[in-house]
DOFIPA-98161 format. One record per residue (C-alpha): x, y, z; residue number from 1; chain. Coordinates in Angstrom, 2 decimals. Layout:
% residues N
R       xx       yy       zz  seq  mol
R        X        Y        Z  NUM    A
...
END
This chain:
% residues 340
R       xx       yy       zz  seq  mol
R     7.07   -17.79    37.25    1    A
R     6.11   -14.59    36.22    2    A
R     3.10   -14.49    32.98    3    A
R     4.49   -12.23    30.28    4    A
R     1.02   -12.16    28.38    5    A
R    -1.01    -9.21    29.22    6    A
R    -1.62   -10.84    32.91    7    A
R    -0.67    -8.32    35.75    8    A
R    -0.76    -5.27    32.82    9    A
R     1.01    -4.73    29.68   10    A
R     2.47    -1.94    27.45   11    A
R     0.64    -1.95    23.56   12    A
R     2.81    -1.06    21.18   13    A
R     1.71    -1.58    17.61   14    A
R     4.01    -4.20    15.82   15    A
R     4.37    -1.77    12.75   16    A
R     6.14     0.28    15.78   17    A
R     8.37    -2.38    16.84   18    A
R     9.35    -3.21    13.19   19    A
R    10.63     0.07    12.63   20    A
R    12.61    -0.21    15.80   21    A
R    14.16    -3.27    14.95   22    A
R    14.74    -1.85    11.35   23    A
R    16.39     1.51    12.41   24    A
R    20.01     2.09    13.24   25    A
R    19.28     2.84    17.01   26    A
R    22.50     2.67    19.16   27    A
R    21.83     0.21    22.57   28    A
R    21.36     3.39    24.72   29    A
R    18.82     4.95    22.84   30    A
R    16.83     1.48    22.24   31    A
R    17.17     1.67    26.19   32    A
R    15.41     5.18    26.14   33    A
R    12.49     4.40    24.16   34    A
R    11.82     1.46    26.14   35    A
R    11.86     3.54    29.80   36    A
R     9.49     5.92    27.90   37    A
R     7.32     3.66    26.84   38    A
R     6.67     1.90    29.90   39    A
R     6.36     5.28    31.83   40    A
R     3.99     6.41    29.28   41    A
R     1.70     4.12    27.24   42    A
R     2.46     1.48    30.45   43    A
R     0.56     3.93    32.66   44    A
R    -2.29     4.85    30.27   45    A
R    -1.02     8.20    28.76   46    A
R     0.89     9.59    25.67   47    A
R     3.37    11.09    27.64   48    A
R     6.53    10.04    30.10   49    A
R     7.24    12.16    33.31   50    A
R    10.92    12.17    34.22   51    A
R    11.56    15.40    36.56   52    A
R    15.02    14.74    36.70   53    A
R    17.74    13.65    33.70   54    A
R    19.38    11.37    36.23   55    A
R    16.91     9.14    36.61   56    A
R    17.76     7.67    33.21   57    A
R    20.22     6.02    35.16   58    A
R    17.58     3.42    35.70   59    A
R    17.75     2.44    32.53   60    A
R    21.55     2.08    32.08   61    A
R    21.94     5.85    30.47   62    A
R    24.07     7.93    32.95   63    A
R    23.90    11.66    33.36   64    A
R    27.20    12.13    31.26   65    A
R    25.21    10.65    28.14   66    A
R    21.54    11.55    28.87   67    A
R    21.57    15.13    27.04   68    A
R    23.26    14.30    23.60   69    A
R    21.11    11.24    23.05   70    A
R    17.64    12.93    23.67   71    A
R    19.18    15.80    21.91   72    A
R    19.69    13.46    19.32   73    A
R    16.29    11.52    19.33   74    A
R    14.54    14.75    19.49   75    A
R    16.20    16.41    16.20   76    A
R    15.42    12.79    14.67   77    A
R    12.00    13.01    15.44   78    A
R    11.42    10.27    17.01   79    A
R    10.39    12.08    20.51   80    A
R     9.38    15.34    21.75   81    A
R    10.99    16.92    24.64   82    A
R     9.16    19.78    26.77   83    A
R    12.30    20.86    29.07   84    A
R    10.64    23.05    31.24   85    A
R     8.47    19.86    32.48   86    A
R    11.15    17.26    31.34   87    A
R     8.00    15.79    30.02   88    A
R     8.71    13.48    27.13   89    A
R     6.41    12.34    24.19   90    A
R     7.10     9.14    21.40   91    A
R     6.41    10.25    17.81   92    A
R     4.47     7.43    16.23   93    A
R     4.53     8.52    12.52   94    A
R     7.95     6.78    11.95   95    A
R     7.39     7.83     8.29   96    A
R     8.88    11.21     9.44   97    A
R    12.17     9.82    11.51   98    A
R    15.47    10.61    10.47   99    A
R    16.95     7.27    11.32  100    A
R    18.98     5.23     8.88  101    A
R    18.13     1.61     8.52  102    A
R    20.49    -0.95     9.87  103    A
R    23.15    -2.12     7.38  104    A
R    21.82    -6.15     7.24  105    A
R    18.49    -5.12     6.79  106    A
R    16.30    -7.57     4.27  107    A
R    12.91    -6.98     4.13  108    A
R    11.92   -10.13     2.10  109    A
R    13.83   -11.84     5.11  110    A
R    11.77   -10.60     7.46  111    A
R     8.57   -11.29     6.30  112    A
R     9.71   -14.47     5.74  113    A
R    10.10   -14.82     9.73  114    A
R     7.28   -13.51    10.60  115    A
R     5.19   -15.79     8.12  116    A
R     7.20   -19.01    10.10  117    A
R     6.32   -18.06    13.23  118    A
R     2.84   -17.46    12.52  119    A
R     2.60   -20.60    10.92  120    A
R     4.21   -21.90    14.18  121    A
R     2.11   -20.04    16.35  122    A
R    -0.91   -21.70    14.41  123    A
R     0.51   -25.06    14.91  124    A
R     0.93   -24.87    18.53  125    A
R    -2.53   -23.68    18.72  126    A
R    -4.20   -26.92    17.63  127    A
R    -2.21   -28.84    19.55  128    A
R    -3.51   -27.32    22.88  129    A
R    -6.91   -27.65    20.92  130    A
R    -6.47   -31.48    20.52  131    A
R    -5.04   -31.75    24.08  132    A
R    -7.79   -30.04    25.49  133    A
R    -9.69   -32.34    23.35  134    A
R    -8.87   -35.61    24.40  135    A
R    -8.69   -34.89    27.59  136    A
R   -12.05   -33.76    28.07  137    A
R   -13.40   -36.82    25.98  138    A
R   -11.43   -39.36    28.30  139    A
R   -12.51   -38.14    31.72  140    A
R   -16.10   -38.01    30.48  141    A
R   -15.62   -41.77    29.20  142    A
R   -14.07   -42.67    32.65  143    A
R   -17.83   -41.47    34.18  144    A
R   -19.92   -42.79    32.19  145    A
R   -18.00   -46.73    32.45  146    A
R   -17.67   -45.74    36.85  147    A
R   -21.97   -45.40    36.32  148    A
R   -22.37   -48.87    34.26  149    A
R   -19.83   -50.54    36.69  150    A
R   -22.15   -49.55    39.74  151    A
R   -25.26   -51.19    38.09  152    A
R   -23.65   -54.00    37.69  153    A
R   -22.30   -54.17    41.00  154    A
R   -25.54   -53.49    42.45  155    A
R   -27.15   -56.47    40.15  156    A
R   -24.58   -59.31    41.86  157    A
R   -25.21   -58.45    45.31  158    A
R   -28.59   -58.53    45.06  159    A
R   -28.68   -61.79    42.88  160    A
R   -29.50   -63.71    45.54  161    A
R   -32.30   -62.01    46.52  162    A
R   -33.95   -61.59    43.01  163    A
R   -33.75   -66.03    42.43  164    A
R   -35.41   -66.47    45.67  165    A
R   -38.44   -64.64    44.64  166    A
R   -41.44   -66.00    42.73  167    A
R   -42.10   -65.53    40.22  168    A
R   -38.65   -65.74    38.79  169    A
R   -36.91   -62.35    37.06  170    A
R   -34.43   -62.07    34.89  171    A
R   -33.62   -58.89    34.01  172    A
R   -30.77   -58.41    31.15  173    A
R   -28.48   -55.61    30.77  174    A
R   -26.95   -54.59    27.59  175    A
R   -23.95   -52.31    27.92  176    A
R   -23.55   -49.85    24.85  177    A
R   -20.27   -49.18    23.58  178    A
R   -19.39   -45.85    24.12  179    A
R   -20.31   -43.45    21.02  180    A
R   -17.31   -40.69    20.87  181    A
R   -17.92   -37.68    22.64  182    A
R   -17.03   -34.03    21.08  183    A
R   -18.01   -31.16    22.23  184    A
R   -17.45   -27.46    20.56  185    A
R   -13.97   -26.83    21.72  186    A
R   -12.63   -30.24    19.99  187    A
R   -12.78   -28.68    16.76  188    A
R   -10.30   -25.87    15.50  189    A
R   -12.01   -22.60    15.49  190    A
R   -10.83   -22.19    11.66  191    A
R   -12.85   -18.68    11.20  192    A
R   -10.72   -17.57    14.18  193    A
R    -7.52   -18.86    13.19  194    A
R    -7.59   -17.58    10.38  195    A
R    -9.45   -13.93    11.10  196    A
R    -5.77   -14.16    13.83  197    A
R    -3.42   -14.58    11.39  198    A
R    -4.75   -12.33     8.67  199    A
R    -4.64    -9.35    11.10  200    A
R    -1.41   -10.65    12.45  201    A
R    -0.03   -10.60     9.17  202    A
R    -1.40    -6.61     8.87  203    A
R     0.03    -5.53    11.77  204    A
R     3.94    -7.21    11.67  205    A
R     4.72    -6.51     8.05  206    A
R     5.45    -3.21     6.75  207    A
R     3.76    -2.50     3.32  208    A
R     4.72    -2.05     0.08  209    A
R     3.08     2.01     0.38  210    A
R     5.48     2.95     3.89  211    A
R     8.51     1.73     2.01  212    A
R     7.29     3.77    -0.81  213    A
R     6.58     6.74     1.48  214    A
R     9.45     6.58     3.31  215    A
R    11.85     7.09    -0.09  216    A
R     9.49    10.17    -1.63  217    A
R    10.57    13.08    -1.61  218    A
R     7.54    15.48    -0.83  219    A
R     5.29    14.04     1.72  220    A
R     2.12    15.48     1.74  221    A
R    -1.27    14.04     1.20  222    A
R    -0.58    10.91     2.55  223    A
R    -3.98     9.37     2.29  224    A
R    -4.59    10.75    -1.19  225    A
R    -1.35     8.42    -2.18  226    A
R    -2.71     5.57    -0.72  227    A
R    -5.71     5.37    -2.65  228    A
R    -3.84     5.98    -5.89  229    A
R    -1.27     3.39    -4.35  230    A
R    -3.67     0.79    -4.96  231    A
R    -5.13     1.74    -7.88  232    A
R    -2.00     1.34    -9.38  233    A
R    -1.71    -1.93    -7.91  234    A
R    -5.37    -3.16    -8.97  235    A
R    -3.69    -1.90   -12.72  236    A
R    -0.98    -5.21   -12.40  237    A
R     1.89    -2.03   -11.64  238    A
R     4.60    -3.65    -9.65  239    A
R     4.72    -2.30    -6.26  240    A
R     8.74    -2.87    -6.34  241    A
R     9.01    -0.72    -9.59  242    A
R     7.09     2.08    -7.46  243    A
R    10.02     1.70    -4.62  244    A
R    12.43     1.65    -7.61  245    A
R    11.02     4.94    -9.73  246    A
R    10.18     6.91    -5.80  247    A
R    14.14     6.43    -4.60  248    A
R    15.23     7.74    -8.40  249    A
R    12.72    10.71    -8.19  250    A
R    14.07    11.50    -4.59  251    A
R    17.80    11.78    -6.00  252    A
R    16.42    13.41    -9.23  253    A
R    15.69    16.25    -7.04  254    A
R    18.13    16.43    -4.56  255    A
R    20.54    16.31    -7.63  256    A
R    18.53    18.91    -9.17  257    A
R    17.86    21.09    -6.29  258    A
R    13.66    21.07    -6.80  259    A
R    11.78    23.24    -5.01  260    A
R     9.63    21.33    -2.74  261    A
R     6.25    22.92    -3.99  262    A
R     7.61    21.91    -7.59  263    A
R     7.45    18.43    -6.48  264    A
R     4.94    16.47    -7.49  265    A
R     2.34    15.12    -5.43  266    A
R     2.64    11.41    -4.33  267    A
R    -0.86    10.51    -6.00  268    A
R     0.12    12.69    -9.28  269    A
R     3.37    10.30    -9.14  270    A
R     1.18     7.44    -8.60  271    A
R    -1.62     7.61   -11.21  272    A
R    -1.66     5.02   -13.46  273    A
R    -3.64     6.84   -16.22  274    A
R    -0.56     9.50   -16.31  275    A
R     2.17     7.19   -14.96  276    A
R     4.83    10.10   -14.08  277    A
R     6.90     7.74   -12.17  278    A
R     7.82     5.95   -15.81  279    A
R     9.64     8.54   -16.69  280    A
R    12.37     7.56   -13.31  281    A
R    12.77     3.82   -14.18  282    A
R    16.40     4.41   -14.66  283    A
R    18.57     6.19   -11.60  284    A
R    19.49     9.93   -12.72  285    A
R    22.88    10.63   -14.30  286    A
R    25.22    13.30   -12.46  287    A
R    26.91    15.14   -14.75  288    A
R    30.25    16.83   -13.33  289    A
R    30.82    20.26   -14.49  290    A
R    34.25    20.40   -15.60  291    A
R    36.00    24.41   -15.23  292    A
R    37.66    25.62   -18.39  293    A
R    41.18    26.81   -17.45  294    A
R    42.53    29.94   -18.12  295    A
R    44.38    29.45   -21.23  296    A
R    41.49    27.43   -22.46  297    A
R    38.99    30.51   -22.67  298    A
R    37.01    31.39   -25.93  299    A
R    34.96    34.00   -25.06  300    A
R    34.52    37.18   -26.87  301    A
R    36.14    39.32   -24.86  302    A
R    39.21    37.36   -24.85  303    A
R    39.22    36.83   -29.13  304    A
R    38.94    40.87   -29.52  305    A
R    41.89    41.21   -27.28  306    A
R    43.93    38.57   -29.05  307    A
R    42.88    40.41   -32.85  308    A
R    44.02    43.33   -31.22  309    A
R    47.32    42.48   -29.49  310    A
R    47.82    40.95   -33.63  311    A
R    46.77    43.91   -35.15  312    A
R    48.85    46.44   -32.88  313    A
R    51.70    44.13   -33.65  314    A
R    50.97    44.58   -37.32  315    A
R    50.92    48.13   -36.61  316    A
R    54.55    48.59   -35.27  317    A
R    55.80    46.04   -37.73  318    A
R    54.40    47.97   -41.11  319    A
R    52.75    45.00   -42.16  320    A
R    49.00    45.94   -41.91  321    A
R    46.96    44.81   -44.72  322    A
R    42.70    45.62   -44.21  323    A
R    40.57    45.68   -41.48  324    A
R    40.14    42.93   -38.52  325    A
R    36.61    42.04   -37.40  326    A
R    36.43    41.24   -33.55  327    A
R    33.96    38.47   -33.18  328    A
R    31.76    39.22   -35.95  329    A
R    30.08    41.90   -33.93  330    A
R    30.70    44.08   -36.69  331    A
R    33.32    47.07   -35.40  332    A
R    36.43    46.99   -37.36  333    A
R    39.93    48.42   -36.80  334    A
R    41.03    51.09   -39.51  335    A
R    42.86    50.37   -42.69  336    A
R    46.69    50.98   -41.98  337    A
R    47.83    54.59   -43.35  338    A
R    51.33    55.17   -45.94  339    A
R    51.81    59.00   -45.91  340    A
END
């Protein structure tokens, strides 16, 4: 049976990687693509994959008459990098910048809850090879020491004889000790270690709080300047979920708004707790629909002097003219009708 642990070689891939796999709406082939890359790449001890010809995709269940439209498609996702001219192929690690939807199911709570079972599992399993190993060790080293008391006592009958004939008489007396339990270093539960393994464990499977947040803002620059005012915000008791919350609102606040991107604020000016900008997007923006006044609807000013004058050349034909009409109070005036 073949060891899946690391033994004959292994690809490392980061488990903040294979989250975000797992989380994105990849389609079976393309899940089938990064995996061919990754073993022809980070498998072999280099960033990139060589595949001189698009057929031999085929190997990984991705025929030639799908190949181009889904490397097309993970390319202008940015989730790879293609150099045709080498067919030389390259996995974008940053998955803050892919332009993958998550799947439909996804629960992030959920997840971590997994993750924090298993580990506990993991943890469990571990001390029980511990004990094994344990006991084990502590019973074949009490099977020795009763083989070397047995052979002294053997030893002491067959030579009984022997000892009574001569003068003067011996008795010798033996007093077996009882055992005293045995333990060596490896019977007790390398706590530090456990614990130092599930802490970075921990680090590495869950996504935090800050990548959700960075993955919903809208101008993505200064990325480590964030961070630190990330968790000053969190040292400040601000709840990492109302930062989610406020960052999704501010993204459709713009897009709604068409915001230039270097109008945007920066993610630690968003951040600060001292300011606290993202207060002000607690609540999701409003879209107001702009509702086209009809023709016959119109009250502009141009349309209200044409209407006065339509009346007062009316007035005109009819003999009934009476003063002067103002257009719009803009102050120009019709004449006074005439009787000759």
């Amino acid at each position: 049976m073949t060891d899946s642990r690391k033994k004959n070689g292994f690809v490392g891939i980061a488990n903040q990687i294979w989250d975000e796999v797992i989380r994105r709406d990849f389609t079976k082939r393309q899940k089938d693509i990064l995996l061919f890359l990754w073993r022809l790449s980070y498998g072999c001890n280099q960033a990139t994959a060589m595949v001189p010809m698009l057929k031999d995709f085929s190997l990984c269940g991705v025929g030639k008459t799908n190949i181009t439209n889904e490397l097309k498609y993970l390319e202008n996702c940015n989730v790879i990098a293609w150099q045709r001219g080498d067919n030389e192929f390259s996995f974008n690690e940053d998955f803050a910048y892919w332009q993958v939807s998550p799947v439909r199911g996804w629960d992030d709570e959920r997840f971590k809850e997994l993750i924090g079972i298993n580990l506990a599992q993991a943890k469990r399993n571990k001390e029980k090879v511990i004990k094994s190993i344990t006991e084990q060790s502590a019973e074949e080293l009490s099977k020795q020491e009763l083989q070397e008391v047995d052979g002294v006592i053997v030893t002491i009958t067959e030579n009984e004889n022997e000892l009574l004939k001569q003068e003067p008489a011996v008795i010798e007396t033996i007093t077996a000790k009882p055992l005293e339990s045995i333990q060596d270093a490896a019977s007790k539960p390398p706590k530090d270690n456990l614990k130092t393994l599930k802490d970075k464990d921990i680090k590495d499977m869950v996504i935090s709080d800050f990548e959700l947040f960075w993955n919903s803002y809208p101008r993505k620059v200064s990325k480590k300047g964030a961070e630190n005012m990330w968790d000053r915000a969190i040292k400040a008791k601000v709840d990492p979920k109302l930062l989610i919350q406020c960052s999704e609102h501010y993204a459709q606040h713009c897009l709604i708004n068409r915001t230039e991107s270097n109008f945007i604020m920066h993610g630690s000016t968003f951040l600060n707790p001292k300011n606290e900008r993202y207060a002000d997007f607690t609540e999701a923006p409003k879209i107001t629909a702009v509702v086209p006044v009809a023709n016959d609807q119109s009250n502009t000013r141009a349309s209200r002097n044409k209407s006065l004058l339509q009346k007062r050349m009316e007035g005109i034909r009819n003999g009934q003219s009476t003063g002067t009409e103002h257009f719009g109070g803009s102050g120009y005036s019709l004449p006074h009708g005439r009787t000759d």
